[in-house]
C-alpha positions in Angstrom: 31.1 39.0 -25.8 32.2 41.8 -23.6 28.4 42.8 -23.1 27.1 39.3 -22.7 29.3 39.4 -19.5 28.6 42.8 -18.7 25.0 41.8 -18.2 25.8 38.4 -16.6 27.6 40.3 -13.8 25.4 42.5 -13.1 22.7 39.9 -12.6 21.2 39.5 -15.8 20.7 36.6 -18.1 24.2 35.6 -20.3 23.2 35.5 -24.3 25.6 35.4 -27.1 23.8 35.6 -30.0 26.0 38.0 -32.7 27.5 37.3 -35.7 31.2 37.3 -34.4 29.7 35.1 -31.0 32.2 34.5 -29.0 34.2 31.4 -26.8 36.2 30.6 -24.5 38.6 27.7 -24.6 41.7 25.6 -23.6 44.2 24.3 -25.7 43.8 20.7 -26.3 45.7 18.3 -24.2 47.5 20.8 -22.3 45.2 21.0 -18.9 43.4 17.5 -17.4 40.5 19.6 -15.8 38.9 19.5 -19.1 39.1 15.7 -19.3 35.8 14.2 -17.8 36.4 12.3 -14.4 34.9 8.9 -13.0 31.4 10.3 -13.3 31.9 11.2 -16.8 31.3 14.5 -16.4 33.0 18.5 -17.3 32.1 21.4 -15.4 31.4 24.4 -17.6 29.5 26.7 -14.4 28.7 27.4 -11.4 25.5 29.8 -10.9 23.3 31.1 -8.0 19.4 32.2 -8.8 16.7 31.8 -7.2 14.8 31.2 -10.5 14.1 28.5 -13.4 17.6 28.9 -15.3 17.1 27.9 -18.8 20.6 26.9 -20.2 21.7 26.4 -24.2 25.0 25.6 -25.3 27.6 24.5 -27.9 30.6 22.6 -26.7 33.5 21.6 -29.3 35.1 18.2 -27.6 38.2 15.5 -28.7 37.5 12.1 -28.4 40.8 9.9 -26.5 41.8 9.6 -30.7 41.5 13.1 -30.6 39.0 13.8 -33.1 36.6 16.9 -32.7 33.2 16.9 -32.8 31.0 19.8 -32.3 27.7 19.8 -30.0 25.3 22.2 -30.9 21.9 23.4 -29.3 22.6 21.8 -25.9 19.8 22.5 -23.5 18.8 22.4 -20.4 15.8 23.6 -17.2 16.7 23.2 -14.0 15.9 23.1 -11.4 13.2 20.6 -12.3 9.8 22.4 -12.0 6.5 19.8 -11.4 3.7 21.3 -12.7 0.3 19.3 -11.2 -2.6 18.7 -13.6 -4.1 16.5 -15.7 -2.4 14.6 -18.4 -4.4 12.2 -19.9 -4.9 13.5 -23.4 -8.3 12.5 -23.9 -9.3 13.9 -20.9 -11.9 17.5 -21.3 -9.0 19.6 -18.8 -6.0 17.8 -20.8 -3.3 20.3 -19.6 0.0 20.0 -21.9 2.0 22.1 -19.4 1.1 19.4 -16.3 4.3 17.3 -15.8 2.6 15.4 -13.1 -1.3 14.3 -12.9 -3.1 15.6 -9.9 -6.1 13.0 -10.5 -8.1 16.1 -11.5 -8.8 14.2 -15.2 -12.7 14.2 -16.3 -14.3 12.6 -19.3 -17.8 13.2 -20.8 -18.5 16.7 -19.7 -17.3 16.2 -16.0 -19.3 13.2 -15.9 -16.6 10.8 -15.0 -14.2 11.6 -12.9 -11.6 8.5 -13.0 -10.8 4.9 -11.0 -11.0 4.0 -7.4 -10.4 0.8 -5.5 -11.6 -0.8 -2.1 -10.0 -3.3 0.0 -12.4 -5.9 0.4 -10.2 -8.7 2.3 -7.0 -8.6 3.9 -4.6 -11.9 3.6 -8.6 -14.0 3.2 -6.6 -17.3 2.1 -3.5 -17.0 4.6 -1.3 -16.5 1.5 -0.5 -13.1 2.0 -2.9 -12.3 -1.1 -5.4 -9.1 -0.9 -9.1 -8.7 -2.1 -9.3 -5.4 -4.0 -12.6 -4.0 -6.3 -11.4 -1.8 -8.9 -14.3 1.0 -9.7 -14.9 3.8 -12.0 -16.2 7.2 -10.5 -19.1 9.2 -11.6 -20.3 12.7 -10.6 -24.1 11.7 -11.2 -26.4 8.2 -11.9 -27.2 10.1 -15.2 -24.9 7.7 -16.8 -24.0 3.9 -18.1 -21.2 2.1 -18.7 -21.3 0.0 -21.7 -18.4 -1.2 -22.8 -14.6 -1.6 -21.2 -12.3 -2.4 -23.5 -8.5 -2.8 -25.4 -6.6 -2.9 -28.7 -3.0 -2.3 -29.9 -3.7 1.8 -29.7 -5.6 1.9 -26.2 -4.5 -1.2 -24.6 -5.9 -2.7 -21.2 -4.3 -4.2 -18.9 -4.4 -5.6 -15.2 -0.9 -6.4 -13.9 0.5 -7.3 -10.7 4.2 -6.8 -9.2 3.6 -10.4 -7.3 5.6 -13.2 -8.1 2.2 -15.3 -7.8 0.6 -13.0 -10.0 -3.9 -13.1 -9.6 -5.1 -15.5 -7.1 -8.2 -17.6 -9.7 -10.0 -19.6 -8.2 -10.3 -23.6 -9.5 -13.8 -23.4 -9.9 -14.1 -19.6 -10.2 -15.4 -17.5 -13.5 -13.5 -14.7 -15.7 -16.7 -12.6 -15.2 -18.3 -11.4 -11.8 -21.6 -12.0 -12.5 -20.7 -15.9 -13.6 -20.0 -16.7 -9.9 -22.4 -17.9 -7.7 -22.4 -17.3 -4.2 -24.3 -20.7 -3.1 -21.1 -22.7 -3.6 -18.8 -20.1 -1.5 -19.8 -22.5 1.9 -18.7 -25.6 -0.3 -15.6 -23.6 -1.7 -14.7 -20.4 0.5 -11.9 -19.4 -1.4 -14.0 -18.8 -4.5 -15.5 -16.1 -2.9 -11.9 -14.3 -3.6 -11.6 -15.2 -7.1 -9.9 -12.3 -9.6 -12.6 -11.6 -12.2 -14.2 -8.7 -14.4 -17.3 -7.0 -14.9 -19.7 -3.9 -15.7 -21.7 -3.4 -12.2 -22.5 -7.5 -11.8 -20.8 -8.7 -8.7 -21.5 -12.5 -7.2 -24.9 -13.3 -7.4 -26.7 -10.4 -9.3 -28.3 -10.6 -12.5 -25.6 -10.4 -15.7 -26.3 -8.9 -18.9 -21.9 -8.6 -19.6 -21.4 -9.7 -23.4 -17.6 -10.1 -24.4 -15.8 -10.1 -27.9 -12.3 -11.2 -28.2 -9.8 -11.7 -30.7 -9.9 -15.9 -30.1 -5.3 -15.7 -30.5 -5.1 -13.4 -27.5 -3.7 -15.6 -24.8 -5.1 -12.6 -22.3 -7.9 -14.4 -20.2 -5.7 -17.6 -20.3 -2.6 -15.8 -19.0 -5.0 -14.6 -16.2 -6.7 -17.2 -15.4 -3.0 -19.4 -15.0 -2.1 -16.3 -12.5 -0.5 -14.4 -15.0 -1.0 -10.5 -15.8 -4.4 -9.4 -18.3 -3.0 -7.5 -20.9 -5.1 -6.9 -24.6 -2.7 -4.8 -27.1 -3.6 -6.9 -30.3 -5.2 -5.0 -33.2 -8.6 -7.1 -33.0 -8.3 -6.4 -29.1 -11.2 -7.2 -26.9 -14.2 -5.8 -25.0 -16.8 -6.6 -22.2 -20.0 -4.7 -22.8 -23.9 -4.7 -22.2 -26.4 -3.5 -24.9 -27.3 -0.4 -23.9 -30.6 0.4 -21.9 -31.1 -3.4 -21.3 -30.6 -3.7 -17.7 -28.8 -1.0 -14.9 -25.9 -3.1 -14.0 -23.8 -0.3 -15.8 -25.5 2.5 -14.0 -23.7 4.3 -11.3 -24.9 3.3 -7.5 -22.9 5.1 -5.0 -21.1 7.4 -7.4 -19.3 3.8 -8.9 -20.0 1.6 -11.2 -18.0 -1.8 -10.1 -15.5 -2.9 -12.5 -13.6 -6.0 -11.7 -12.1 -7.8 -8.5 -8.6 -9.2 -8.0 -6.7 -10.6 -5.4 -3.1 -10.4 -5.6 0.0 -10.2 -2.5 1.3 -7.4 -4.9 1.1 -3.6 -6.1 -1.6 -3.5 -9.4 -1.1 -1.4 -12.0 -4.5 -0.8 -13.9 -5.0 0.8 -17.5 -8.3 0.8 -18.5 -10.6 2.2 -21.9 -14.5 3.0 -20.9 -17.3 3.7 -23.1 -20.2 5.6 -21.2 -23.5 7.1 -22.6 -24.8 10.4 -20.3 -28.3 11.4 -20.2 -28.6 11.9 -23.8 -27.9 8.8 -24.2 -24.6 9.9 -26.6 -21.7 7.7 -26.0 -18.7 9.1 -24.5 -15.1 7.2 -23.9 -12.4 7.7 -21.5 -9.5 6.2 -22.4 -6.0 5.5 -20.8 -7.6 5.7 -17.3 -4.8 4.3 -14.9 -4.8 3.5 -10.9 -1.9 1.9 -9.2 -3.4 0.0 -5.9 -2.8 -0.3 -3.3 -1.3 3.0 -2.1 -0.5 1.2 1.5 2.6 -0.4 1.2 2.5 -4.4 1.1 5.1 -6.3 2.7 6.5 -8.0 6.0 4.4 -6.1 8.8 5.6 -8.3 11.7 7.9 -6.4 13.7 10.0 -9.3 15.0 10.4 -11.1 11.5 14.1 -10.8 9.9 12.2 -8.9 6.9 10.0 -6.3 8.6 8.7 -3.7 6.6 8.0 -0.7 8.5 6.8 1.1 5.5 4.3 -1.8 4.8 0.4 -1.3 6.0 -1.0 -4.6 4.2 1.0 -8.0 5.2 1.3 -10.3 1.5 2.9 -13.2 3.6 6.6 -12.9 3.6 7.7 -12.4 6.9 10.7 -14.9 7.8 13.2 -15.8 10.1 16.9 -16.0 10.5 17.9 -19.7 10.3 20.8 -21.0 12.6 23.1 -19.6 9.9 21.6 -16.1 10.4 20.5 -16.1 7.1 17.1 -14.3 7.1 14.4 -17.1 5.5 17.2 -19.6 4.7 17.4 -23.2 5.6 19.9 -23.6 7.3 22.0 -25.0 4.8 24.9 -22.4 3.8 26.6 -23.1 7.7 24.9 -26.6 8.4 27.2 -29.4 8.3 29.5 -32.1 10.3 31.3 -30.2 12.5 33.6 -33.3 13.8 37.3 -33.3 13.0 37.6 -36.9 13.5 34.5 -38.1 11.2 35.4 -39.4 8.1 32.8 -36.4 6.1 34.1 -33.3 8.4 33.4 -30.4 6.8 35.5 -27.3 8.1 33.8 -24.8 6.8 30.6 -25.7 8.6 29.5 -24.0 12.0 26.5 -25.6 13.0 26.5 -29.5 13.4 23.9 -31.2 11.6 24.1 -34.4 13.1 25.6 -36.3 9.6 28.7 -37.1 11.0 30.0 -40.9 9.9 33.0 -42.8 10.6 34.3 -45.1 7.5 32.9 -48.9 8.1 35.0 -52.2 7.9 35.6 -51.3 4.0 36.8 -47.9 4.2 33.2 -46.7 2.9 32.3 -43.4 4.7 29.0 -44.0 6.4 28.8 -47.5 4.9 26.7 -50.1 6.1 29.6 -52.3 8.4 30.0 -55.4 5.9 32.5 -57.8 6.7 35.5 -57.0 5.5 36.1 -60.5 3.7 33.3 -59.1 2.0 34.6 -55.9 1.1 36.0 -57.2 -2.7 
């Protein structure tokens, strides 16, 4: 032990690794510094690096029935180290060392790079709801999407943070291409309908097939405002036949995926079969996008509620009410403030004009009957 600290004070690293090892200890129950505190914690050391200290350790503890138990094999790297790259493991630069993904992920032989999303409407119904297009990024038009898709291994799933979930429009379809944009002067708000797709927006031709298990409640949970989620076994799919049509063929880099509209932050997690130029089918799965990166909330600078972190507004920007009670009604200080009406109420601070004086029968706020009547 005696050279373990030898080398630990001169600025080495501390190991104890021989057979006759080595501890130090106190005598149980005779010192409280031992004892763990209010934050449940012991100090065993103090130490000053400017490195990656990499720490293992066996600690022999008493419960408050004193029993001992042994912990072996402790560990321990800090500080905390965030290594950027990819880590999407079905991704061609999968990095196992990356701790945090840089967005630097491609699929197919570089050909696709990941998701991006566009604002296409701010606050369009006066809701507080967003128009986004979700999209999926390609280095070249050498390519075609044929198939999105989800099952219990590689689910995929559209949620939203809102409480009011995916604005859907009454008379709006679960596919882009479905929609027609004729009826958008009769019915403006279906031109902000949530919907999916492979490249066929509003008013193009549609070649999009889907298959889905028919006990997923996915489309219906959507379509009611809910979140799209499909993690079943049988799973589901939108998909063209491939070659038929260039709806799945890149234009812009993108190939159009889906449009939502939502007063919240979306997560995405999305599964995409491609073919490249030799027509061999690739996938990327587990492709996510949170959106969008603006922060959504109260962006009104003299509301009770203002956001100054917030860049998109999603409608919730309130008032103090004459209690002070930012977006209340009044009612927690609203009352008769009177001592001499017959429903005072003392804790009240602000009169609400119900004050009422007991009629002819002793009725609070009665109607004045006759007392003859009263019986």
């Amino acid at each position: 032990m005696d050279d373990a600290f030898a080398s630990f004070e001169a600025g080495g690293g501390f190991t104890l690794d021989a057979f006759v090892g080595g501890s130090f200890f106190l005598i149980p129950g005779v010192s409280a510094d031992a004892e763990a505190g209010g934050d449940g914690r012991v100090l065993i050391a103090q130490l000053t690096t400017d490195g990656v200290v990499n720490l293992t350790v066996n600690i022999q503890w008493d419960d408050a029935g004193s029993n001992t138990s042994n912990s072996e094999g402790l560990s321990i790297s800090f500080p905390f180290v965030a290594v950027s790259g990819c880590t999407n493991t079905s991704a061609d630069n999968y990095d196992p060392s990356a701790t945090e993904d840089d967005g630097s992920c491609t699929f197919g032989g570089g050909l696709l790079t990941g998701l991006s999303y566009e604002l296409v409407a701010a606050d369009p119904l006066g809701t507080g709801q967003n128009t986004y297009r979700l999209y999926a990024d390609f280095t070249s038009t050498d390519a075609e999407v044929t198939a999105v898709y989800g099952t219990d291994t590689t689910p995929w799933q559209m949620v939203s943070d809102a409480a009011d979930g995916f604005y859907n429009d009454a008379v709006g379809s679960d596919w882009g291409g479905a929609v027609n944009p004729a009826f958008f002067a009769a019915f403006p708000s279906l031109e902000y309908d949530s919907w999916f797709t492979i490249g066929a927006q509003p008013g193009d031709p549609d070649g999009l097939n889907n298959a889905f298990d028919a006990a997923l409640t996915s489309l219906a949970d959507f379509n009611s405002g809910g979140d799209f989620i499909v993690n079943t076994f049988i799973g589901g799919s939108i998909f063209v036949v491939p070659g038929a049509n260039t709806q799945g063929v890149p234009v812009g880099g993108r190939v159009l995926l889906g449009q939502f509209t939502t007063s919240g932050v979306v997560d995405a997690l999305v599964n995409i079969q491609f073919r490249n130029s030799a027509q061999i089918s690739q996938y990327a799965e587990g492709l996510t996008l949170t959106f969008p990166e603006e922060g959504v909330g109260c962006t009104d600078p003299t509301a009770c509620n203002y956001d100054p972190a917030a860049v998109l507004d999603n409608g919730s920007c309130a008032e103090d009410d004459v209690c002070g009670v930012c977006g209340g009604d009044g009612s927690t200080c609203s009352g008769c403030t009177d001592p001499t009406a017959c429903n005072y109420d003392a804790t009240a601070t602000v009169d609400d004009g119900s004050c009422a004086v007991d009629d002819e029968c002793g009725v609070c706020g009665g109607s004045g009957i006759p007392a003859g009547d009263c019986d």
